[in-house]
Z-matrix of the N, CA and C atoms (Angstrom, degrees):
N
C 1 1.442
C 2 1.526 1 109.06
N 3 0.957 2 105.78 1 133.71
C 4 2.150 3 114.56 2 -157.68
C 5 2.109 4 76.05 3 -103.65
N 6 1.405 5 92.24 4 135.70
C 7 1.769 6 111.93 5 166.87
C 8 1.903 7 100.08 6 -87.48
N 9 1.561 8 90.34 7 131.27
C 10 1.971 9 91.08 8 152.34
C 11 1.184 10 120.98 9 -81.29
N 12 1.484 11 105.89 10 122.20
C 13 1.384 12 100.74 11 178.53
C 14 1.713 13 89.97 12 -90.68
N 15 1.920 14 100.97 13 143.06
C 16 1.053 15 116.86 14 177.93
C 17 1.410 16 107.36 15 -127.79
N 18 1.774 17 103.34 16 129.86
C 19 1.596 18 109.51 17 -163.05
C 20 1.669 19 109.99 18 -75.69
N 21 1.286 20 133.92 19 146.17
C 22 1.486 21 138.60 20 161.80
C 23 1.551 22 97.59 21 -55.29
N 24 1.497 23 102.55 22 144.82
C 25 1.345 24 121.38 23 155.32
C 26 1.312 25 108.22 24 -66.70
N 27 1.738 26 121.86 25 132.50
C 28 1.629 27 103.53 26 178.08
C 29 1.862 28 81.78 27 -139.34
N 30 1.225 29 83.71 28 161.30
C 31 1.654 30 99.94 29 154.10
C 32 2.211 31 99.85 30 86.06
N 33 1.358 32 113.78 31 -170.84
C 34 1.346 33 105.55 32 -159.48
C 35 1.983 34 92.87 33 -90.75
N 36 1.338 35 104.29 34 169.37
C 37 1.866 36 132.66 35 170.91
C 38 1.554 37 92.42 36 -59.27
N 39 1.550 38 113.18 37 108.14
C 40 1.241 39 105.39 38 168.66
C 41 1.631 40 87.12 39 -124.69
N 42 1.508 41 95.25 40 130.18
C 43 1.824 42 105.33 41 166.73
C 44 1.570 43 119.93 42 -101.63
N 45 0.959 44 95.60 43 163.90
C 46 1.687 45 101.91 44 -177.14
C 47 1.327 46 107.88 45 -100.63
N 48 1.601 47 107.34 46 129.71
C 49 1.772 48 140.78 47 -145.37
C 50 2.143 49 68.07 48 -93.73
N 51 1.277 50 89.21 49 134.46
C 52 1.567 51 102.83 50 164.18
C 53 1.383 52 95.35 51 -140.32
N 54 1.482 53 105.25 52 146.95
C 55 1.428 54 122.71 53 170.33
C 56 1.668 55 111.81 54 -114.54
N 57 1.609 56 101.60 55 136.98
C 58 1.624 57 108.16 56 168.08
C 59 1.113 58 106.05 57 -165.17
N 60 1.401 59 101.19 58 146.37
C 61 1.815 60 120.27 59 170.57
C 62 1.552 61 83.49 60 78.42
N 63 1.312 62 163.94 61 45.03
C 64 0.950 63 132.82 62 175.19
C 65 1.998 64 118.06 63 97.33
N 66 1.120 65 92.27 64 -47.81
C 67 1.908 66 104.78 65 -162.48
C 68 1.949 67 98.21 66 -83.35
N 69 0.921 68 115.85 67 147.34
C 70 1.504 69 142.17 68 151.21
C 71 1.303 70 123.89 69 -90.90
N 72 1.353 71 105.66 70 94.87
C 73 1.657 72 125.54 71 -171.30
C 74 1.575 73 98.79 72 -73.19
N 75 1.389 74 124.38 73 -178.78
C 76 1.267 75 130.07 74 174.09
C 77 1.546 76 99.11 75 -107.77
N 78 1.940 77 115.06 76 -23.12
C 79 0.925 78 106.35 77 -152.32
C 80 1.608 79 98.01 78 -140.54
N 81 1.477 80 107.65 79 -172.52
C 82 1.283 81 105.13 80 178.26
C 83 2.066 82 95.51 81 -111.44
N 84 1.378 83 117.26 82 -25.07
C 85 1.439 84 107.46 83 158.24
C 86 1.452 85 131.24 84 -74.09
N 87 1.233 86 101.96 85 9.60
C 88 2.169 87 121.79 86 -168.31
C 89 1.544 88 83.68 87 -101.72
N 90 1.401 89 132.89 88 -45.63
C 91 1.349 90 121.83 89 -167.43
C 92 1.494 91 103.29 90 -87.18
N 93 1.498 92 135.35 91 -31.34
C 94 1.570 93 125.09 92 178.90
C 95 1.360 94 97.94 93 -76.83
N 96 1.288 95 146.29 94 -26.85
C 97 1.307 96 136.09 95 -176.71
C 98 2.085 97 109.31 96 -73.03
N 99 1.595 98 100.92 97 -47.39
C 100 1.303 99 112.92 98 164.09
C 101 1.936 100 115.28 99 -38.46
N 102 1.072 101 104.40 100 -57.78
C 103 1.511 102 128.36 101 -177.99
C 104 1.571 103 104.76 102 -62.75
N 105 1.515 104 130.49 103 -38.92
C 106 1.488 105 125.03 104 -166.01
C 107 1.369 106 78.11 105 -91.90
N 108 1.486 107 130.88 106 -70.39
C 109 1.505 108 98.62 107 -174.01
C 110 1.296 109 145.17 108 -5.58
N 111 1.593 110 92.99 109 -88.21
C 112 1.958 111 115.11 110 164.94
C 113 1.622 112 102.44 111 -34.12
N 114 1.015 113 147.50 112 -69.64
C 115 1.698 114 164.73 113 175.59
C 116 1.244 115 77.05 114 -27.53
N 117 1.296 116 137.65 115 -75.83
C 118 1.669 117 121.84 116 -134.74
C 119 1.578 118 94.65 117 -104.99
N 120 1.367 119 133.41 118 7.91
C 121 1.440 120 121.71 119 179.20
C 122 1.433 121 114.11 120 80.30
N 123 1.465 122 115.86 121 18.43
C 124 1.171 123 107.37 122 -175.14
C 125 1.843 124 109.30 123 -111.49
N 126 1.574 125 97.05 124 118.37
C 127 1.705 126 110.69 125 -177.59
C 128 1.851 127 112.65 126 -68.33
N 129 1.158 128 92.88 127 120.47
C 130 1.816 129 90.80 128 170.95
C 131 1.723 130 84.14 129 -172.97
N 132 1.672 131 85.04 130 145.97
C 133 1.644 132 124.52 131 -175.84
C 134 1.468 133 97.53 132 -73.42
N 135 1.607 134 114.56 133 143.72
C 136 1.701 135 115.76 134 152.44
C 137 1.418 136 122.93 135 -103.30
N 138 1.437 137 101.25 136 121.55
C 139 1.389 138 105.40 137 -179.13
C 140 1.887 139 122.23 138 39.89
N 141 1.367 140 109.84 139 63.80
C 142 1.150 141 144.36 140 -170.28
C 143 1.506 142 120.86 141 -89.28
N 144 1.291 143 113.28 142 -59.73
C 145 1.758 144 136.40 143 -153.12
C 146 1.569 145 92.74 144 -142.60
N 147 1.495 146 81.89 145 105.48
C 148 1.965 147 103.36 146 166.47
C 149 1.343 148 99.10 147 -78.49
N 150 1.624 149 119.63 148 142.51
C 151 1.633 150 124.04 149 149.91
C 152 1.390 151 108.46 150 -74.03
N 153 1.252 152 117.34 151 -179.15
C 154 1.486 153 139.16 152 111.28
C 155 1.120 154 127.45 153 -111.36
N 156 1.554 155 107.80 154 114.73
C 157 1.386 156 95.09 155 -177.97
C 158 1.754 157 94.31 156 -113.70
N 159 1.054 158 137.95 157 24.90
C 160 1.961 159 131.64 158 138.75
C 161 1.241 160 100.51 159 -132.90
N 162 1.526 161 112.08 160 125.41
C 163 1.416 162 111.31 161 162.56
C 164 1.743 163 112.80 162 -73.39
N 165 1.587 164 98.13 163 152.98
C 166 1.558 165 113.52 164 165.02
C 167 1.323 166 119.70 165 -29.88
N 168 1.611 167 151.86 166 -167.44
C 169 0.904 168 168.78 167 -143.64
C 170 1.339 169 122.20 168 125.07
N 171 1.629 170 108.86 169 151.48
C 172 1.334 171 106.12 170 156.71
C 173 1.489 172 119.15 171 -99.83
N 174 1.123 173 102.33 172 150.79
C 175 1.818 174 108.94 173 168.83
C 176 1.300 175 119.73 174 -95.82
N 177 1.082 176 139.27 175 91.23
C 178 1.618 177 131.43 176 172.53
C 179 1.564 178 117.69 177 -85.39
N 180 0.925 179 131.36 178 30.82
C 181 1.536 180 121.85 179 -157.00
C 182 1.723 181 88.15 180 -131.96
N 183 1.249 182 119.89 181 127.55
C 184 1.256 183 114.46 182 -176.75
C 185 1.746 184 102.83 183 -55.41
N 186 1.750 185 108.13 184 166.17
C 187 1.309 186 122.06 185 154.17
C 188 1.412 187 131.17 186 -160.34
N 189 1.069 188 96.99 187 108.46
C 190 1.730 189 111.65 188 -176.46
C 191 1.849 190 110.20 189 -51.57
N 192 1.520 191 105.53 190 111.13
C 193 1.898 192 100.87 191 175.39
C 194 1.183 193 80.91 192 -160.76
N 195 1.310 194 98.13 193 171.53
C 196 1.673 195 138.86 194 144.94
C 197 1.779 196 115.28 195 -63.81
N 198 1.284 197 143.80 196 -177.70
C 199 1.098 198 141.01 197 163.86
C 200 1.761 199 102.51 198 -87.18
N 201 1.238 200 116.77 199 169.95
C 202 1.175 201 124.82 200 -165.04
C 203 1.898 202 118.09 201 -79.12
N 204 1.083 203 109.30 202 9.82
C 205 1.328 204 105.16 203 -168.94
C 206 2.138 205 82.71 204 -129.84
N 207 1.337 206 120.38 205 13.65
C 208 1.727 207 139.72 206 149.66
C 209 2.181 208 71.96 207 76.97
N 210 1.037 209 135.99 208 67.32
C 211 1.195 210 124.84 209 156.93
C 212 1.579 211 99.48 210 -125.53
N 213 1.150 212 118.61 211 -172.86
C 214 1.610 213 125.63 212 -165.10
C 215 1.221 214 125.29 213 28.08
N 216 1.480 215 115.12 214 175.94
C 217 1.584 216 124.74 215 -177.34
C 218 1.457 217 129.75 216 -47.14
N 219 1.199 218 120.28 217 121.27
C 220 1.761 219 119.90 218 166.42
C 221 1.194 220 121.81 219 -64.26
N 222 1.549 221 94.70 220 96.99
C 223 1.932 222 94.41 221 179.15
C 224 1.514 223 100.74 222 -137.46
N 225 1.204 224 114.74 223 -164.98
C 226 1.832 225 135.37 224 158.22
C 227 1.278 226 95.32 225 -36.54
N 228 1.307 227 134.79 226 113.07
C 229 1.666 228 127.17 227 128.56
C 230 0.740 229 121.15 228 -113.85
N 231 1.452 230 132.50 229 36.46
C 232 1.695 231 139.14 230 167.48
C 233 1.418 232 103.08 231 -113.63
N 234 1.135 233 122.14 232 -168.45
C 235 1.379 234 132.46 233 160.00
C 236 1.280 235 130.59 234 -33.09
N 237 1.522 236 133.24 235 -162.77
C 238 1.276 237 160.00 236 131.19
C 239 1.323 238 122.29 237 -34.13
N 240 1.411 239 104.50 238 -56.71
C 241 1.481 240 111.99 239 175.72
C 242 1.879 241 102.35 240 87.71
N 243 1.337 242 110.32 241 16.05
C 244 1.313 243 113.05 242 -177.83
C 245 1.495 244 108.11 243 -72.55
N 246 1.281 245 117.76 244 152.35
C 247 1.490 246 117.16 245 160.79
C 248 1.227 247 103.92 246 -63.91
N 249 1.879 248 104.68 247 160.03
C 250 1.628 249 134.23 248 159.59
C 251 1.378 250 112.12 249 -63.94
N 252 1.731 251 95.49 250 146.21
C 253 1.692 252 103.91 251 -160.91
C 254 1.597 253 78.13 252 -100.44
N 255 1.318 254 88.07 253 -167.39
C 256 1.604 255 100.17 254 -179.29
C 257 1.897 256 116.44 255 -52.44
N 258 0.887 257 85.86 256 -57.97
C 259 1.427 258 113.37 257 -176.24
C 260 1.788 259 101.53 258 -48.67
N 261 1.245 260 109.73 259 -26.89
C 262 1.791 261 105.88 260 -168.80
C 263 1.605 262 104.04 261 97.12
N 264 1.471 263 132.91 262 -11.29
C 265 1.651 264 111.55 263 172.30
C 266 1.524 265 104.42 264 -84.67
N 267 1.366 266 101.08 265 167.52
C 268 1.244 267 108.87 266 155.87
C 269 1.010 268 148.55 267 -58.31
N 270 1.295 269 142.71 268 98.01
C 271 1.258 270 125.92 269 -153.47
C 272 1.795 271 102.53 270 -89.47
N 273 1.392 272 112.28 271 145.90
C 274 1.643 273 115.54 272 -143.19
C 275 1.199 274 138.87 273 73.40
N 276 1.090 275 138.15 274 -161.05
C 277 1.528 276 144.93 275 173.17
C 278 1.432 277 108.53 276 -63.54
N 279 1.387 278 118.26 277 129.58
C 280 1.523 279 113.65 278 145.22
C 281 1.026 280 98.93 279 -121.86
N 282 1.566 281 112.66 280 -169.99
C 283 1.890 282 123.29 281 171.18
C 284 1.403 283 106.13 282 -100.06
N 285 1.148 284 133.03 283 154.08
C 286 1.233 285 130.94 284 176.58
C 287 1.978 286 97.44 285 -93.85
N 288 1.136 287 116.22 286 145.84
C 289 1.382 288 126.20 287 162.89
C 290 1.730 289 127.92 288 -97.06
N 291 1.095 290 110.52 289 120.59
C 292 1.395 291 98.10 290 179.40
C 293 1.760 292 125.89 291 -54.82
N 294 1.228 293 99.82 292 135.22
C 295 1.955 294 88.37 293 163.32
C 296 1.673 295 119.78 294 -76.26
N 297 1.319 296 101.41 295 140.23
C 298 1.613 297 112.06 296 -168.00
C 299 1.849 298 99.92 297 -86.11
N 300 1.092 299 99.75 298 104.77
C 301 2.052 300 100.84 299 171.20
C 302 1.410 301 103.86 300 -108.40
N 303 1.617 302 98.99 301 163.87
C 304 1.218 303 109.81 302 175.28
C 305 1.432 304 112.58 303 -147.44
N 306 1.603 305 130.21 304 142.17
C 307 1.409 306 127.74 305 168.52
C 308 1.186 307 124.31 306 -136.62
N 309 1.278 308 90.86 307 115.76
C 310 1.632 309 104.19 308 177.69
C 311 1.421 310 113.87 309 -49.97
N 312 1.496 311 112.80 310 153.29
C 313 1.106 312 133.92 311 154.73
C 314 1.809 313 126.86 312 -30.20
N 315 1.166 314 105.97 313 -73.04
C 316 1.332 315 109.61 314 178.96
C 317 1.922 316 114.46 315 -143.42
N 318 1.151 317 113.09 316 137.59
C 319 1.251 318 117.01 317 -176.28
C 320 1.493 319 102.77 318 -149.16
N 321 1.682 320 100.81 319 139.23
C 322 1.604 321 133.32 320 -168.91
C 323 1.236 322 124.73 321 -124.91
N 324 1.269 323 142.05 322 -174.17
C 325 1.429 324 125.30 323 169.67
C 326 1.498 325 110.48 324 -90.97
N 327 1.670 326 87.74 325 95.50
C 328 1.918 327 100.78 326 167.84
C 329 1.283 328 111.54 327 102.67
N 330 1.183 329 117.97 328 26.99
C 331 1.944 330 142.30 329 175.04
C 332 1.466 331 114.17 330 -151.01
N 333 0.969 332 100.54 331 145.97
C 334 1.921 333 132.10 332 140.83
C 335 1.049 334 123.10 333 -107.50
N 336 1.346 335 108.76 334 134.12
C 337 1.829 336 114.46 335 149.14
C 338 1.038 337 112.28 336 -127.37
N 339 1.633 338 107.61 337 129.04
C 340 1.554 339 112.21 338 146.70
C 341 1.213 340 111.27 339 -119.21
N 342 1.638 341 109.85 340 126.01
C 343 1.207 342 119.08 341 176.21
C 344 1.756 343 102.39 342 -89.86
N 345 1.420 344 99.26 343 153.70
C 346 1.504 345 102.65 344 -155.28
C 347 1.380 346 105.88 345 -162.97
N 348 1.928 347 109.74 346 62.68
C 349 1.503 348 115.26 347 179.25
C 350 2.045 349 111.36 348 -50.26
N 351 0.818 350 107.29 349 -50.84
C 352 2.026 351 108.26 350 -179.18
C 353 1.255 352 100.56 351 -145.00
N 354 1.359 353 127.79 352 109.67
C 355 1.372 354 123.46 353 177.59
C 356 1.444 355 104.84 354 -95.07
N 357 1.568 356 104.34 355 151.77
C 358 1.844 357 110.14 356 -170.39
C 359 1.538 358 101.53 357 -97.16
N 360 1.021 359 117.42 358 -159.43
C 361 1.933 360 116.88 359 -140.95
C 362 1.589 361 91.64 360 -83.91
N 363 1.004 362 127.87 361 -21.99
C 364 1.720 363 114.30 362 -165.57
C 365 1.627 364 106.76 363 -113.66
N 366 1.458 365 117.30 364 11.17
C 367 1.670 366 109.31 365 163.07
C 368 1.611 367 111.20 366 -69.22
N 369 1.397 368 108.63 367 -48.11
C 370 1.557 369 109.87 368 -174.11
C 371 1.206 370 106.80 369 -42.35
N 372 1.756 371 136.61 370 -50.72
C 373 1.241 372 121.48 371 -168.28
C 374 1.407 373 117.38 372 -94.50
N 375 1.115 374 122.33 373 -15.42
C 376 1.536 375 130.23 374 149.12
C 377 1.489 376 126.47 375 -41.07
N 378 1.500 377 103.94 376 -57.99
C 379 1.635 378 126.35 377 -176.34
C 380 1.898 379 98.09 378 -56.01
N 381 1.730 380 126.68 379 -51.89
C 382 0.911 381 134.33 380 -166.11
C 383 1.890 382 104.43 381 -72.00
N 384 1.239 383 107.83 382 -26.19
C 385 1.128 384 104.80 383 -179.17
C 386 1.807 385 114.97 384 -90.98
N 387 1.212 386 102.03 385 -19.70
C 388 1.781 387 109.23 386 168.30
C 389 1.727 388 97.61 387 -70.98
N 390 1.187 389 107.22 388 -54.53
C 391 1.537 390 110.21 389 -160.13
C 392 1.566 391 99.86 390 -61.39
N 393 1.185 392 133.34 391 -17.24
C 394 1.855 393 143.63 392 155.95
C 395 0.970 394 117.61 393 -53.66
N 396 1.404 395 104.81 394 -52.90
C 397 2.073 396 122.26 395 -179.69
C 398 1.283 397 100.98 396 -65.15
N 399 1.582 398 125.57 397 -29.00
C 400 1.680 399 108.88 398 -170.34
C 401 1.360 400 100.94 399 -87.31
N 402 1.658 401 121.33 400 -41.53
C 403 1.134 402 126.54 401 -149.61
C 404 1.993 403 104.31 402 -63.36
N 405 1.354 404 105.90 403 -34.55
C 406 1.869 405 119.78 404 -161.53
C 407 1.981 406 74.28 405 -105.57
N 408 0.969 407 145.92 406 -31.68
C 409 1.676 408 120.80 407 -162.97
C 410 1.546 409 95.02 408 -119.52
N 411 1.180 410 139.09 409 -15.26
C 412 1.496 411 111.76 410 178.20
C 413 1.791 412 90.41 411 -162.52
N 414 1.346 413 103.19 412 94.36
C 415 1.512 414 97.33 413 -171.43
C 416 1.263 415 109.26 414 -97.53
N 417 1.391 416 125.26 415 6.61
C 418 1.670 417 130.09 416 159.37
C 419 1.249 418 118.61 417 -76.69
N 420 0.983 419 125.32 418 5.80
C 421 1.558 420 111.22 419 -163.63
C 422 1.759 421 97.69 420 -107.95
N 423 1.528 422 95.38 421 146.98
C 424 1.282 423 93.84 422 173.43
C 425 1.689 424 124.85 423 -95.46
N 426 1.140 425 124.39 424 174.45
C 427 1.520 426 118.73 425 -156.39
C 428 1.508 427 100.79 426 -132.96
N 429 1.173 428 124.16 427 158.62
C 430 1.147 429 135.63 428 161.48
C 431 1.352 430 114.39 429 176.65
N 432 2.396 431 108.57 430 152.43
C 433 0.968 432 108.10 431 -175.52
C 434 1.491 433 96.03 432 -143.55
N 435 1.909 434 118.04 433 94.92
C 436 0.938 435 102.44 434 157.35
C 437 1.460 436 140.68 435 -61.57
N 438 1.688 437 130.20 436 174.56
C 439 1.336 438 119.27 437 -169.95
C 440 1.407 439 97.35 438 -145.41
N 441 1.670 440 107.63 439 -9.54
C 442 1.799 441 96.63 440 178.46
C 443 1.383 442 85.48 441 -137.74
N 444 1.705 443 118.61 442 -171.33
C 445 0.989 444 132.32 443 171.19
C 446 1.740 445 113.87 444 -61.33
N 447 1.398 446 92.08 445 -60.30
C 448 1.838 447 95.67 446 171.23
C 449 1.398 448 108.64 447 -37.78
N 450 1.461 449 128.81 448 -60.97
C 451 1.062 450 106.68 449 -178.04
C 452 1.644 451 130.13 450 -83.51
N 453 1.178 452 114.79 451 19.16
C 454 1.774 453 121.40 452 144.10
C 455 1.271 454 133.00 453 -66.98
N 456 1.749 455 100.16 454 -27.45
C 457 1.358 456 113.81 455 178.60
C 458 1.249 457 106.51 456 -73.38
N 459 1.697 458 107.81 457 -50.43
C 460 1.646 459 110.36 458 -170.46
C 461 1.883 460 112.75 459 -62.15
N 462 1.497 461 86.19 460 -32.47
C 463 1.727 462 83.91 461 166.15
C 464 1.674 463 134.76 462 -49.22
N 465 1.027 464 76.59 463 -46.19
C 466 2.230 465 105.50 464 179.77
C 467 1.613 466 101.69 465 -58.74
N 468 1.487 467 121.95 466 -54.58
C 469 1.518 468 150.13 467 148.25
C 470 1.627 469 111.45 468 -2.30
N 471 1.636 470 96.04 469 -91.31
C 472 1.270 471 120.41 470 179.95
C 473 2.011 472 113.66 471 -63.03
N 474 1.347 473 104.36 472 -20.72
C 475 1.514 474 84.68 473 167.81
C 476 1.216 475 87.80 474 -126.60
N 477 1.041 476 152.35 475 81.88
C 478 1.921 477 153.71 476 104.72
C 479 1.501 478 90.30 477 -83.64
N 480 1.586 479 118.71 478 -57.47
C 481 1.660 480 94.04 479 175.87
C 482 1.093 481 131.12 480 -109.21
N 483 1.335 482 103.23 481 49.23
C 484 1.848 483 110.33 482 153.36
C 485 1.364 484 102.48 483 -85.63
N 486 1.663 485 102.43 484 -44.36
C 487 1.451 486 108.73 485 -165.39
C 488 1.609 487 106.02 486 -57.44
N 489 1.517 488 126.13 487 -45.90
C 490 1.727 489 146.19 488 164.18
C 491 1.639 490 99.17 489 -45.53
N 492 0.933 491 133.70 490 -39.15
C 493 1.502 492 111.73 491 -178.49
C 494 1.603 493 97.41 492 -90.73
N 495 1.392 494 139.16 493 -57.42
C 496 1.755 495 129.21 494 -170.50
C 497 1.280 496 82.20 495 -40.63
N 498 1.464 497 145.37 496 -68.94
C 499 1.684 498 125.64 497 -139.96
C 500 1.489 499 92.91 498 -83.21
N 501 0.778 500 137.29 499 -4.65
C 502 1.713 501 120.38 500 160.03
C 503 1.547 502 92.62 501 107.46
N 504 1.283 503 132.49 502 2.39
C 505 1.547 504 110.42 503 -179.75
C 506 1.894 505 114.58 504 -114.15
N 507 1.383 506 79.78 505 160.86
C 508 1.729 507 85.14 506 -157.39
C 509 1.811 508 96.58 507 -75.67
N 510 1.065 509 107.65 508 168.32
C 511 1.711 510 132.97 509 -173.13
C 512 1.583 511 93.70 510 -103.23
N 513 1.603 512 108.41 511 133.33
C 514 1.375 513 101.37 512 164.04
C 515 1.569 514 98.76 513 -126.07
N 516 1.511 515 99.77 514 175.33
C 517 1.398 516 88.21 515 -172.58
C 518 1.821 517 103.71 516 -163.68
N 519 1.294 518 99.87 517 124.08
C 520 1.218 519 116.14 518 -165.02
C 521 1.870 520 106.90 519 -41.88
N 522 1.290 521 121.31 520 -156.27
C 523 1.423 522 113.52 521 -129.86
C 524 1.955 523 71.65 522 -148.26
């Protein structure tokens, strides 16, 4: 009796880019969520409005590494390491740091979605740092992150009656 050898998954979540109506999804759950929208009349932009949720900086303070993917030499990749001038810059070289943004999927009046079939190692701390940016810059808005189809539906669900309670009328609901 011959064994299957069965290969490990290696390497990062790559999804398959589907196109419709025009738009380039990232995903194939970015286009059924796109689709229940339109179906229920509900308006929201795709991937429209970048955050920031860390601004840029400079680094002046030396730092001994490798580059981030651990290839090449361990040296300085920070700054100078000079002291602050009067003013608070560095006086000499620092590195500049990038600002960390993020953009959701789809946004409406008074929602987010990010749909988010397997997210790879750096959504978790991203996601926590958007969910900061909403909480101190727009703490009305509602949030959501489906991960299957069901929960696109329940998305569509939960804001048809958000929208049913702001206009003052009650939700009924079958039996």
């Amino acid at each position: 009796m011959k064994r299957i050898k069965r290969s490990k998954k290696r390497g990062p979540v790559v999804s398959k880019k589907v196109e419709y109506d025009g738009i380039k999804f990232a995903s194939g759950l970015e286009k059924y969520m796109y689709i229940a929208l339109r179906e229920n009349g509900i308006n929201a932009t795709y991937e429209k409005i970048t955050y920031t949720v860390f601004e840029a900086f400079d680094f002046g303070n030396r730092s001994y590494e490798r580059t981030m993917n651990s290839k090449g030499e361990f040296k300085n990749r920070g700054g100078a390491g000079e002291p602050l001038s009067e003013r608070g810059n560095v006086m000499g070289y620092s590195k500049p740091m990038r600002a960390i943004k993020y953009t959701p999927d789809f946004e409406g009046n008074g929602f987010i979605i990010e749909c988010k079939g397997r997210p790879n190692e750096t959504f978790s701390m991203r996601w926590k740092m958007f969910k900061k940016y909403l909480r101190i810059n727009n703490p009305t808005v509602i949030l959501f992150k489906p991960q299957n189809q069901k929960e696109c539906d329940r998305t569509i669900e939960l804001i048809l009656e958000s929208r049913n309670i702001s206009r003052g009328k009650n939700i009924k609901k079958g039996k």
